[in-house]
PyMOL CGO cylinders between C-alpha atoms (Angstrom):
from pymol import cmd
from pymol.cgo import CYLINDER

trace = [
    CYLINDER, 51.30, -15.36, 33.54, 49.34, -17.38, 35.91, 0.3, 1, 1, 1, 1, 1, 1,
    CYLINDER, 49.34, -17.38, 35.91, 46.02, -18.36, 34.72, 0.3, 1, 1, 1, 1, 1, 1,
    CYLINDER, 46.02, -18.36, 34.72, 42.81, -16.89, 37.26, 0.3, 1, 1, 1, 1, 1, 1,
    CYLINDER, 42.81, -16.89, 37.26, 40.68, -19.38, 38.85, 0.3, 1, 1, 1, 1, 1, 1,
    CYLINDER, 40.68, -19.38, 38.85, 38.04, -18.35, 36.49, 0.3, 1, 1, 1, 1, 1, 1,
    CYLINDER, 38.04, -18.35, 36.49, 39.89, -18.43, 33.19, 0.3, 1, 1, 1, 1, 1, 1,
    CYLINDER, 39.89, -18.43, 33.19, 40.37, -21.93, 34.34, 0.3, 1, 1, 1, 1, 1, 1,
    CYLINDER, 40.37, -21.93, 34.34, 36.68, -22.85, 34.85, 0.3, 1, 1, 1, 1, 1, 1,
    CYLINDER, 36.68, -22.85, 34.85, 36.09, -20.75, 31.59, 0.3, 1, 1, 1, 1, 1, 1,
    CYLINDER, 36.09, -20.75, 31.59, 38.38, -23.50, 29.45, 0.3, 1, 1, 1, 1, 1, 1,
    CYLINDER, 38.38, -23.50, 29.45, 37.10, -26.43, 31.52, 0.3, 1, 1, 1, 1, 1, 1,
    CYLINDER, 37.10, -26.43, 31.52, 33.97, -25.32, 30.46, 0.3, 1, 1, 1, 1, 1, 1,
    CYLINDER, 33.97, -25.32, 30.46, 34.72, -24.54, 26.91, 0.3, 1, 1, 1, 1, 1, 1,
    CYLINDER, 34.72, -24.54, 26.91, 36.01, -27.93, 26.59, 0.3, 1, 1, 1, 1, 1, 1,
    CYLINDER, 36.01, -27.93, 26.59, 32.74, -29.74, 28.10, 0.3, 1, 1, 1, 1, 1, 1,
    CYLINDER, 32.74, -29.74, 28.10, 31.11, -27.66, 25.54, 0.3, 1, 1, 1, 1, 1, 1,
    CYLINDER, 31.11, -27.66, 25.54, 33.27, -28.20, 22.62, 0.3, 1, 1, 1, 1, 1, 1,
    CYLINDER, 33.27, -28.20, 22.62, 32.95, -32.24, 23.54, 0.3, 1, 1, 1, 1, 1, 1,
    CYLINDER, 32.95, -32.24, 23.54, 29.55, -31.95, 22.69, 0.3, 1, 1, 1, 1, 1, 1,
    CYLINDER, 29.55, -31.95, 22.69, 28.60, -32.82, 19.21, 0.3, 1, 1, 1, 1, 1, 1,
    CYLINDER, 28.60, -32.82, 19.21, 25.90, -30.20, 18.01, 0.3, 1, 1, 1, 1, 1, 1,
    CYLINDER, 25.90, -30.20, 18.01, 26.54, -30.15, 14.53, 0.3, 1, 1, 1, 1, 1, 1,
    CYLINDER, 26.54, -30.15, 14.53, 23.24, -28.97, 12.54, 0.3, 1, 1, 1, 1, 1, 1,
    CYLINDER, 23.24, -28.97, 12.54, 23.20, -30.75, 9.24, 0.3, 1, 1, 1, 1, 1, 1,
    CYLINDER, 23.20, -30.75, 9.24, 20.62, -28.01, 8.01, 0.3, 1, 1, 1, 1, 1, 1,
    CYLINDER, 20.62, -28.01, 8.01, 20.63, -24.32, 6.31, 0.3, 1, 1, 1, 1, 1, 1,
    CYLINDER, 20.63, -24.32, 6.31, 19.37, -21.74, 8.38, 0.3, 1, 1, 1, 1, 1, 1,
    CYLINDER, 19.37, -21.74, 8.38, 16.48, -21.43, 6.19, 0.3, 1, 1, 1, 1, 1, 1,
    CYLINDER, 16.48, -21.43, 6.19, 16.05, -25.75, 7.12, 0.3, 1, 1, 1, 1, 1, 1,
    CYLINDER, 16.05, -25.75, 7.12, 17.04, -25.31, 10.49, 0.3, 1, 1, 1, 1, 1, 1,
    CYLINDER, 17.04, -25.31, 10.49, 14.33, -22.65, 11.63, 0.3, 1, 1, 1, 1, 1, 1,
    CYLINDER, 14.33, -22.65, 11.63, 11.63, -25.97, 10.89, 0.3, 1, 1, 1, 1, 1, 1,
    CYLINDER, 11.63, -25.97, 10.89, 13.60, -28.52, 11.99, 0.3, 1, 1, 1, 1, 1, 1,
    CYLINDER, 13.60, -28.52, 11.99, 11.96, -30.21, 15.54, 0.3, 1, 1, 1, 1, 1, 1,
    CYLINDER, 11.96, -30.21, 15.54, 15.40, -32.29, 15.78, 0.3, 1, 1, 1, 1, 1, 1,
    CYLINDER, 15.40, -32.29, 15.78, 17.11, -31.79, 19.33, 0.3, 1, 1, 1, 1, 1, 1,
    CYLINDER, 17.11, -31.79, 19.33, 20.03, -30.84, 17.93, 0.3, 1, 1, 1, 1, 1, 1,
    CYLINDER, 20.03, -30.84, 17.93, 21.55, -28.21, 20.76, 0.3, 1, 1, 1, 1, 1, 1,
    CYLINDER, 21.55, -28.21, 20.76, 19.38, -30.18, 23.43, 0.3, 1, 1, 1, 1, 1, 1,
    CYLINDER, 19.38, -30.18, 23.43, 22.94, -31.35, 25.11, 0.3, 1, 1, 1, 1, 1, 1,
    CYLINDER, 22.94, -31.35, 25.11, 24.77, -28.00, 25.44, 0.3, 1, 1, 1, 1, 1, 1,
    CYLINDER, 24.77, -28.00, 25.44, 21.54, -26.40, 26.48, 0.3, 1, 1, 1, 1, 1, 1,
    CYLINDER, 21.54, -26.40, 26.48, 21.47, -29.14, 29.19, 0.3, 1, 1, 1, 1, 1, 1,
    CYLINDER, 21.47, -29.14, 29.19, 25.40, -28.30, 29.99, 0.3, 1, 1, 1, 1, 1, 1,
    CYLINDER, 25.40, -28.30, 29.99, 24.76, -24.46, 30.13, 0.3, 1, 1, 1, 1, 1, 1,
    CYLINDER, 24.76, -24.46, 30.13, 21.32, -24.77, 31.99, 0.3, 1, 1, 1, 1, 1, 1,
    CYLINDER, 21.32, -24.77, 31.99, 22.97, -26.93, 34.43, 0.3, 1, 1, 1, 1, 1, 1,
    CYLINDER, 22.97, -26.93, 34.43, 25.95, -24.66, 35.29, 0.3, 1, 1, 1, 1, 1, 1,
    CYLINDER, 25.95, -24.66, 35.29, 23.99, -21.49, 35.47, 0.3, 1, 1, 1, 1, 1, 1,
    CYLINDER, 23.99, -21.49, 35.47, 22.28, -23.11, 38.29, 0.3, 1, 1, 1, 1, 1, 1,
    CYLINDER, 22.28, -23.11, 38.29, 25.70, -23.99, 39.91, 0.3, 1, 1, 1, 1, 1, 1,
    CYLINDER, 25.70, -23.99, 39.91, 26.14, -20.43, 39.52, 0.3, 1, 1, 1, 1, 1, 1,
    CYLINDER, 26.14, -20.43, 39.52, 23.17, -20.21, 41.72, 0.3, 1, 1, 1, 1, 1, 1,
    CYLINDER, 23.17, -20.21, 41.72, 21.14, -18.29, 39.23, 0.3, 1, 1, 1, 1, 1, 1,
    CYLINDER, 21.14, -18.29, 39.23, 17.36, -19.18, 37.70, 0.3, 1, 1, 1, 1, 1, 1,
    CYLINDER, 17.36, -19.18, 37.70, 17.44, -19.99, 33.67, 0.3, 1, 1, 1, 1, 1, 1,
    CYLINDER, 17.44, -19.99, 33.67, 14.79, -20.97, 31.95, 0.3, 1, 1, 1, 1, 1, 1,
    CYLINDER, 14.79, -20.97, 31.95, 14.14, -22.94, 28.82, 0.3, 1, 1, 1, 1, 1, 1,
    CYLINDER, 14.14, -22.94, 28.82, 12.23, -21.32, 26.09, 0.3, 1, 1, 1, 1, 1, 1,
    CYLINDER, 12.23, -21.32, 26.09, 11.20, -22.34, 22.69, 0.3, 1, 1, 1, 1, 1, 1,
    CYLINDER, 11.20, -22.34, 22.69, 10.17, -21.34, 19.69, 0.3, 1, 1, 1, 1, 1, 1,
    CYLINDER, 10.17, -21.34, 19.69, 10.14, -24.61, 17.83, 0.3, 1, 1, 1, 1, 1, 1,
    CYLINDER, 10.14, -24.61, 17.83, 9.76, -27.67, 19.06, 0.3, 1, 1, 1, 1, 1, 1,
    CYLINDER, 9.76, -27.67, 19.06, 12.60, -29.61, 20.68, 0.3, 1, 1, 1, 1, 1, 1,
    CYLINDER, 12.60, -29.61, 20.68, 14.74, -27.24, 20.27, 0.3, 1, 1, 1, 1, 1, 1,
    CYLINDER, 14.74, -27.24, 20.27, 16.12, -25.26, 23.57, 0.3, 1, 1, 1, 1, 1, 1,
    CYLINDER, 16.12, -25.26, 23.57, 16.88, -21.82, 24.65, 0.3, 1, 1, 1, 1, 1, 1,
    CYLINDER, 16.88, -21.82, 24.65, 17.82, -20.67, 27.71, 0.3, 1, 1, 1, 1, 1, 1,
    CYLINDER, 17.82, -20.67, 27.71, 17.48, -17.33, 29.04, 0.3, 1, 1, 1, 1, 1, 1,
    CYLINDER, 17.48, -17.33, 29.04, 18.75, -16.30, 32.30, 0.3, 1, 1, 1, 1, 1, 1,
    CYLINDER, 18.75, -16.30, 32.30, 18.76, -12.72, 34.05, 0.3, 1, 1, 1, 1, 1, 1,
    CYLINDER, 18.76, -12.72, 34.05, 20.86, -11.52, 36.80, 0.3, 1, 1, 1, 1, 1, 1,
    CYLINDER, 20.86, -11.52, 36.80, 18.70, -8.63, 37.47, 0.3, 1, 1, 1, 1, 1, 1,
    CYLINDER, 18.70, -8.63, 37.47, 14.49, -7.97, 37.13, 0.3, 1, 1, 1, 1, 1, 1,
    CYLINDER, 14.49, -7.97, 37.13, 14.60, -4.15, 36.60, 0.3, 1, 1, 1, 1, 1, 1,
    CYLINDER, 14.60, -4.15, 36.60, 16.98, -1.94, 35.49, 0.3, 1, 1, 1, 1, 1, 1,
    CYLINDER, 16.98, -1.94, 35.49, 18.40, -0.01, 32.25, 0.3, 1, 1, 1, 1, 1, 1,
    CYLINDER, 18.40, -0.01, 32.25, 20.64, 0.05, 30.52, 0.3, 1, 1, 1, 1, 1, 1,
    CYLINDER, 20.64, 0.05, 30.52, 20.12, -3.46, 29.71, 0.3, 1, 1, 1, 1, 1, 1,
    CYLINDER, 20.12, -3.46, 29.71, 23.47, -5.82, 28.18, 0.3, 1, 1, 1, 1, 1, 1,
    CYLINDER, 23.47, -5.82, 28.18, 22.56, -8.76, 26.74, 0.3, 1, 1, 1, 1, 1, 1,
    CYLINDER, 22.56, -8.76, 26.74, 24.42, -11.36, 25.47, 0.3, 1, 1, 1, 1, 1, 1,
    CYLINDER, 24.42, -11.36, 25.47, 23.25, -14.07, 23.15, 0.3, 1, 1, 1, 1, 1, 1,
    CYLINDER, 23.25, -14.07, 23.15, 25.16, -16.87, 20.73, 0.3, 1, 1, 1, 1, 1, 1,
    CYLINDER, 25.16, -16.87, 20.73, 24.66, -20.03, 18.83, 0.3, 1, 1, 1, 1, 1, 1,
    CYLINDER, 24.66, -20.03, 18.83, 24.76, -23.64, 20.40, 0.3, 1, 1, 1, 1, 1, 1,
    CYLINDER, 24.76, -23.64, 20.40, 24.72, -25.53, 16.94, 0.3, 1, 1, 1, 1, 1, 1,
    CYLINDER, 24.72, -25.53, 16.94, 27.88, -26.11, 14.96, 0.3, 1, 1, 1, 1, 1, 1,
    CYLINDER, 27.88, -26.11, 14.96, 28.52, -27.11, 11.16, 0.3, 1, 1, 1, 1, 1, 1,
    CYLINDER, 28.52, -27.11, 11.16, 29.96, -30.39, 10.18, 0.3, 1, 1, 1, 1, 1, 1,
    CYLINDER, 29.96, -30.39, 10.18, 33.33, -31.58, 11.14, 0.3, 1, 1, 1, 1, 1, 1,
    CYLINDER, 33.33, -31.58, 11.14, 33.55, -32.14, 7.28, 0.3, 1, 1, 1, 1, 1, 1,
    CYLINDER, 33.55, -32.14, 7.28, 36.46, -34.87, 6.46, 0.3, 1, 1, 1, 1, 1, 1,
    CYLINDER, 36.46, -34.87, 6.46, 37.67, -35.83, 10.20, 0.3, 1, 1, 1, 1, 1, 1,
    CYLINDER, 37.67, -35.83, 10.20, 41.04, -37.29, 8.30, 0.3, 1, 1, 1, 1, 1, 1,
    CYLINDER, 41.04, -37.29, 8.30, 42.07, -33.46, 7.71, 0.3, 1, 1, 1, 1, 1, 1,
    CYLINDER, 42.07, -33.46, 7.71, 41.54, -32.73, 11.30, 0.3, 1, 1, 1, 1, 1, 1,
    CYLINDER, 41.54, -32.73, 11.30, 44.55, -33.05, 13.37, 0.3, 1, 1, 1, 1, 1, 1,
    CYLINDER, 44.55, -33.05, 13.37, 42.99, -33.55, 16.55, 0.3, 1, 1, 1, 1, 1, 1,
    CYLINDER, 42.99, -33.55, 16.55, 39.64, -35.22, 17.26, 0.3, 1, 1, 1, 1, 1, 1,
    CYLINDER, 39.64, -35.22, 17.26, 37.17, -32.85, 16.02, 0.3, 1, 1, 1, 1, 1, 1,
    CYLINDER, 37.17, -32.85, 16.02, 35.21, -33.47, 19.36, 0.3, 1, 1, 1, 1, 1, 1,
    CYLINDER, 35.21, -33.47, 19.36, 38.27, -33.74, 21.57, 0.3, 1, 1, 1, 1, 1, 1,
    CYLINDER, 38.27, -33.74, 21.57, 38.58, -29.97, 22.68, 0.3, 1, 1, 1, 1, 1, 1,
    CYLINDER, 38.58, -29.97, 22.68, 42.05, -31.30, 23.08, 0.3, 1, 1, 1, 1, 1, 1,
    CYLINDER, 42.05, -31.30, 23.08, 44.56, -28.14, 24.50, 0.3, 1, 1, 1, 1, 1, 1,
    CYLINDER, 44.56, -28.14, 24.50, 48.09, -27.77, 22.66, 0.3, 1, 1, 1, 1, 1, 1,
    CYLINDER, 48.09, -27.77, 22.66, 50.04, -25.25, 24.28, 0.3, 1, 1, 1, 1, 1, 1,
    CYLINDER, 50.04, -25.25, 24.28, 47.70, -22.13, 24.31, 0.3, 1, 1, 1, 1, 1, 1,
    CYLINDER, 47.70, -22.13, 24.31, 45.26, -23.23, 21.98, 0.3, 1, 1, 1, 1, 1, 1,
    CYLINDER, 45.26, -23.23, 21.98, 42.09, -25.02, 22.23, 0.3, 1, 1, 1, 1, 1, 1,
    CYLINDER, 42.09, -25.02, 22.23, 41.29, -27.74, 18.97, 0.3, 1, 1, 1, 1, 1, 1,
    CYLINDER, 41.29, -27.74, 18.97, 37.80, -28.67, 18.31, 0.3, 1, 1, 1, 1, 1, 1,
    CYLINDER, 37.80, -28.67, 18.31, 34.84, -28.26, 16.47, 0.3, 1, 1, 1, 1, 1, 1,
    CYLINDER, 34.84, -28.26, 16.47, 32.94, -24.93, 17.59, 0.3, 1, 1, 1, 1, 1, 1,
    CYLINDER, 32.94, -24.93, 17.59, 35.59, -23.84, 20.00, 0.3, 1, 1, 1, 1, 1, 1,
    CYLINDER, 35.59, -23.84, 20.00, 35.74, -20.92, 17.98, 0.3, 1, 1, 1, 1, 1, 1,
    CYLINDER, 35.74, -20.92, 17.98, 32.60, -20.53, 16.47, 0.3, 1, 1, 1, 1, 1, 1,
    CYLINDER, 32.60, -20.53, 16.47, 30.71, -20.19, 19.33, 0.3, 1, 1, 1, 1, 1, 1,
    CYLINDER, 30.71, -20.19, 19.33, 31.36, -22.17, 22.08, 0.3, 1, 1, 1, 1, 1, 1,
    CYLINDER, 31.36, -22.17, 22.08, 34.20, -20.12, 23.16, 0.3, 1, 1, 1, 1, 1, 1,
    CYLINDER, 34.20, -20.12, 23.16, 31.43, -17.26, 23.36, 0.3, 1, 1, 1, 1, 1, 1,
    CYLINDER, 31.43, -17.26, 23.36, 28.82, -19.33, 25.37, 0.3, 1, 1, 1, 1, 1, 1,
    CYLINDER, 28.82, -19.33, 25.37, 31.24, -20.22, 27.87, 0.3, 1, 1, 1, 1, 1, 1,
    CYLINDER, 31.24, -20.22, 27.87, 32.43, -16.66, 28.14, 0.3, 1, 1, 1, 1, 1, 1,
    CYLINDER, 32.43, -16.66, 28.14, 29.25, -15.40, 28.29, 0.3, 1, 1, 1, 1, 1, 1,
    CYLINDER, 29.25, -15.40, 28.29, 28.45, -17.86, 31.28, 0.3, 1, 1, 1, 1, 1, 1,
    CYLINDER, 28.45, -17.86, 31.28, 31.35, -17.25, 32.79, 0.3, 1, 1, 1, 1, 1, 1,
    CYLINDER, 31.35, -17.25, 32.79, 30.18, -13.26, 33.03, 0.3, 1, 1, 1, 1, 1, 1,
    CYLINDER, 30.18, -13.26, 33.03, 27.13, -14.00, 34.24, 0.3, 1, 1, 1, 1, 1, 1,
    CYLINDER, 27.13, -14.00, 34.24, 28.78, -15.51, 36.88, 0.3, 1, 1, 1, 1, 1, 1,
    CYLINDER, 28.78, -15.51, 36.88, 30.70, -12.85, 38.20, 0.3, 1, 1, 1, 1, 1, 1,
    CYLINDER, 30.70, -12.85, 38.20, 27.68, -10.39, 37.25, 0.3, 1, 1, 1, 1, 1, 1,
    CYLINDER, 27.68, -10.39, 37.25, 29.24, -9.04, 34.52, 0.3, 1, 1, 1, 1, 1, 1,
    CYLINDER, 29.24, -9.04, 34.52, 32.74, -8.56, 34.99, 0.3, 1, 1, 1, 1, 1, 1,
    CYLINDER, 32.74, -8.56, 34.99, 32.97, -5.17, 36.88, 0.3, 1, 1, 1, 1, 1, 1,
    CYLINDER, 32.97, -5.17, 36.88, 30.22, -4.22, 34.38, 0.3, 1, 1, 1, 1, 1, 1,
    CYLINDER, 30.22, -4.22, 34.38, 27.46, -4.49, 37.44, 0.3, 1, 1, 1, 1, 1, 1,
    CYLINDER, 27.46, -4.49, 37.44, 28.24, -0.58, 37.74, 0.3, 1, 1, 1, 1, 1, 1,
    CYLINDER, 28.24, -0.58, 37.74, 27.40, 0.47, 34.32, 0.3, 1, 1, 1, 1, 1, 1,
    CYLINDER, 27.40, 0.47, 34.32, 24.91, -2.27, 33.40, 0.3, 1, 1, 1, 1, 1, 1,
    CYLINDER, 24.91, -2.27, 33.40, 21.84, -2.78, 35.85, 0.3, 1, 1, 1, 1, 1, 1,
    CYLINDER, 21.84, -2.78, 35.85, 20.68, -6.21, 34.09, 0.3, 1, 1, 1, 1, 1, 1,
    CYLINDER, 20.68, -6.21, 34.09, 22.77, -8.74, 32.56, 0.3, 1, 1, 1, 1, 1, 1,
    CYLINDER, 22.77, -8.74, 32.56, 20.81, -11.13, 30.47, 0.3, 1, 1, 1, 1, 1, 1,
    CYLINDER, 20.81, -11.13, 30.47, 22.14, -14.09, 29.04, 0.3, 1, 1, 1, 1, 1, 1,
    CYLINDER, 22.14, -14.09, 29.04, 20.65, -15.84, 26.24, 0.3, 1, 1, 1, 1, 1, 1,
    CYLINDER, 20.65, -15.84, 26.24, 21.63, -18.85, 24.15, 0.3, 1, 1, 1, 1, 1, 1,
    CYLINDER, 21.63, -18.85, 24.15, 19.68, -20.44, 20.68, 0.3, 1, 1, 1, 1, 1, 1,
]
cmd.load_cgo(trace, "trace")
């Protein structure tokens, strides 16, 4: 099976993402007062490709150094999809039971290794990789696509 152009810009990207370390040392209940810029690197990543993608995100905030990005490929419309994940990861733990680089988002026959390439990078770049093509065939159902990102 031959892989599509974007599937292969969709792992590329996955494994920018996954080389970025955005592990959050904090429980949620920590992490919603935490002012560390702890997903401020993957929001740069994402931010920065959804303009490649020629479309307008936006940083929001609710605390302090810590960024969101929304982006909408449509003003009006309903039905509405939105899509949202995580940026933040939890700690590699011991790296001497990894077998790969935790951070290397190394690719061993059809499988992706790294921290968060699962849980949820895999979904971020995805997501982005929807918005891109408005949707995937979706633009008929859905009149606005937004894509979100904490």
């Amino acid at each position: 099976m031959k892989i599509q152009k974007e599937d292969k810009q969709l792992i590329e990207f996955l494994q920018e993402l996954v080389q970025i370390n955005s592990v959050n040392p904090y429980t949620p209940e920590e992490s919603q007062k935490v002012e560390e810029p702890i997903e401020k690197e993957v929001a740069n990543a994402i931010y920065e490709k959804l303009k490649e993608f020629g479309l307008k995100p936006k940083f929001v905030s609710a605390i302090k150094n810590r960024s969101n990005i929304v982006c909408s490929l449509k003003k009006k419309g309903k039905p509405v999809l939105i899509f949202n994940a995580h940026m933040d990861t939890v700690d590699v733990g011991d790296r001497q039971k990894w077998k790969f680089d935790p951070f290397s988002a190394k690719i061993v026959g059809k499988k992706l290794f790294g921290r968060g390439a699962l849980d949820a990078k895999a979904a971020l770049a995805d997501g982005l990789c929807d918005a891109k093509v408005g949707g995937r065939g979706r633009k008929n159902r859905w009149k606005r696509y937004l894509y979100s990102c904490c």
